[in-house]
C-alpha positions as a printed Julia matrix, in Angstrom:
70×3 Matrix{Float64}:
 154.09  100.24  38.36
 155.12   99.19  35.01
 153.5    98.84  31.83
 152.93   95.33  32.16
 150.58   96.57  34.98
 147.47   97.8   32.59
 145.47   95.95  29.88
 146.66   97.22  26.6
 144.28   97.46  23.05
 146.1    96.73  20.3
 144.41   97.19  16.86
 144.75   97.68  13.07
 144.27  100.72  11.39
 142.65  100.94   7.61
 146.01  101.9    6.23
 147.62   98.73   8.09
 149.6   100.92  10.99
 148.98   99.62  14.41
 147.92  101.25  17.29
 148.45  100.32  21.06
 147.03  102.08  24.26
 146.46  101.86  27.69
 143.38  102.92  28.16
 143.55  103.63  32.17
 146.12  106.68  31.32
 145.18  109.07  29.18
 147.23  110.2   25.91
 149.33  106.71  26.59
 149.34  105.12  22.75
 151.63  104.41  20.23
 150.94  104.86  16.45
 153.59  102.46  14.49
 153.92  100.87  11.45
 153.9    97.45  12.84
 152.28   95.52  15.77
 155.87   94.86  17.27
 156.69   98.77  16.96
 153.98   99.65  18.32
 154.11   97.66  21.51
 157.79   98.64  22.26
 156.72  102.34  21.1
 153.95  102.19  23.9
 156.65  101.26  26.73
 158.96  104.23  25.81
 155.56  106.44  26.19
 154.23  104.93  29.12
 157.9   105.77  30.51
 157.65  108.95  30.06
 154.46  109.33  31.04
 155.07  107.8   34.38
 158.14  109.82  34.78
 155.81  113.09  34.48
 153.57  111.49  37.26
 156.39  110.99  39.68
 157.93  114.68  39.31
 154.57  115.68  40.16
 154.39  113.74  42.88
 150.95  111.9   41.62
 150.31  108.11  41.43
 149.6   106.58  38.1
 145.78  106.3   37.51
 144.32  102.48  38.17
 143.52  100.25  35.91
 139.67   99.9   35.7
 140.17   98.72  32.09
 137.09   95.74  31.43
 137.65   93.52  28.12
 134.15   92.31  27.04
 133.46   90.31  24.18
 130.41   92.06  22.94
């Protein structure tokens, strides 16, 4: 699986950092200064994050990740 795999929240903070996550895999976000940062910050965590998975011989959670426009 690869990042492109799961939904991913991006959002704007108050003090104008951006924030992207994958919410199907816990601590899996990236806290940058901009929106472009932030998305390539979230692949090098998701990498090592899935890297931590595999040595422990455990699959990456699903995605059950709804978007609803509430």
């Amino acid at each position: 699986m690869t990042c492109q795999d799961y939904k991913t929240v991006l959002y704007r903070q108050e003090d104008g950092s951006w924030v992207a996550e994958i919410p199907a895999i816990p601590g899996c976000y990236a806290l940058m200064e901009s929106r472009d940062s932030a998305l390539t910050e979230l692949e090098n965590v998701f990498s090592l994050i899935a890297e931590e998975y595999r040595k422990k011989g455990q699959p990456l959670p699903a995605d059950s990740t709804e978007i609803i426009n509430a």
